[in-house]
C-alpha positions in Angstrom: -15.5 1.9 11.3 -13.7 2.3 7.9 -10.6 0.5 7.4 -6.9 1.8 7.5 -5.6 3.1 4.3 -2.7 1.4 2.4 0.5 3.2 3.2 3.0 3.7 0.3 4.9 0.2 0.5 1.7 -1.9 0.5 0.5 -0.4 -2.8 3.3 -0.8 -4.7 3.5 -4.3 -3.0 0.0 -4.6 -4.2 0.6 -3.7 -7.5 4.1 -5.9 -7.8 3.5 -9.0 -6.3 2.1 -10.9 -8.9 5.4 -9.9 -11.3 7.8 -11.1 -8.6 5.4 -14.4 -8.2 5.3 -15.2 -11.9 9.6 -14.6 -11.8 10.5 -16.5 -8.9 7.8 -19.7 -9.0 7.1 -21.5 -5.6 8.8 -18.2 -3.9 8.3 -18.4 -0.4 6.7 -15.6 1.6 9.6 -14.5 3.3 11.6 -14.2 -0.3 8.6 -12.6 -1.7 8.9 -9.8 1.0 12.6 -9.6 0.4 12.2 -9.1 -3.1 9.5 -6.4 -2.9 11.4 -5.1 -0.4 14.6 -4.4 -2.8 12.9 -3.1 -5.9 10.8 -0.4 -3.2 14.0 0.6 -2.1 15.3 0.8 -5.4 12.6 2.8 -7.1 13.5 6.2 -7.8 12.1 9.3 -6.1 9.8 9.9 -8.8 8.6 6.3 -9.3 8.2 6.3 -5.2 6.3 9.4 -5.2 3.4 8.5 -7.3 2.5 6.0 -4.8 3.1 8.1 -1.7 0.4 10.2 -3.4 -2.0 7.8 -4.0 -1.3 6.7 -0.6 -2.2 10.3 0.6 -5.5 10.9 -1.4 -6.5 7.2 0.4 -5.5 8.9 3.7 -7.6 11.7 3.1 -10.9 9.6 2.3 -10.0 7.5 5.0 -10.5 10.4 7.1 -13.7 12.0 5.8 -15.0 8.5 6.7 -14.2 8.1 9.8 -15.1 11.3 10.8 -18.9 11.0 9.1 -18.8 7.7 10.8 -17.8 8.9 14.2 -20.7 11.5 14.2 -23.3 8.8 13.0 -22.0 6.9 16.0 -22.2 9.1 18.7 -24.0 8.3 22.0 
C-alpha cells in the first residue's frame, strides 16, 4: 500500500529541522519538537499556507495511489 502523506506540520518540520539543529547544538529531541513547534505556530497565514498546499497536492497523489493500488489488489 502507498504510504500516508506528510500533513502540513511535518513538512515544514522537514524542511526546518536542520536550522534549529545547527542553532541549538546537542538539542534534545523533546527541545527540538518544542522549537519547531513555536516557529509553526508563529508562521503567518501566508507562510502556513504554502505548506498546507503542498500538503494537499501530496494528499491527492496519495489517493490516486491507493486507489490504483486497491483495484490491482482486489480478490
Amino acid at each position: 500500500a502507498p504510504r500516508l502523506p506528510c500533513s502540513p506540520f511535518v513538512l515544514f518540520s522537514n524542511k526546518i529541522r536542520q536550522s534549529v539543529k545547527d542553532e541549538n547544538p546537542g538539542i534534545e529531541f523533546l527541545e527540538m519538537g518544542r522549537k519547531i513547534g513555536e516557529k509553526w505556530r508563529a508562521l503567518d497565514s501566508e507562510e502556513r499556507k504554502k505548506f498546507e498546499e503542498e500538503a494537499g497536492v501530496l494528499r491527492l497523489s496519495y489517493l490516486e495511489k491507493k486507489k490504483q493500488w486497491e483495484n490491482q489488489n482486489k480478490r
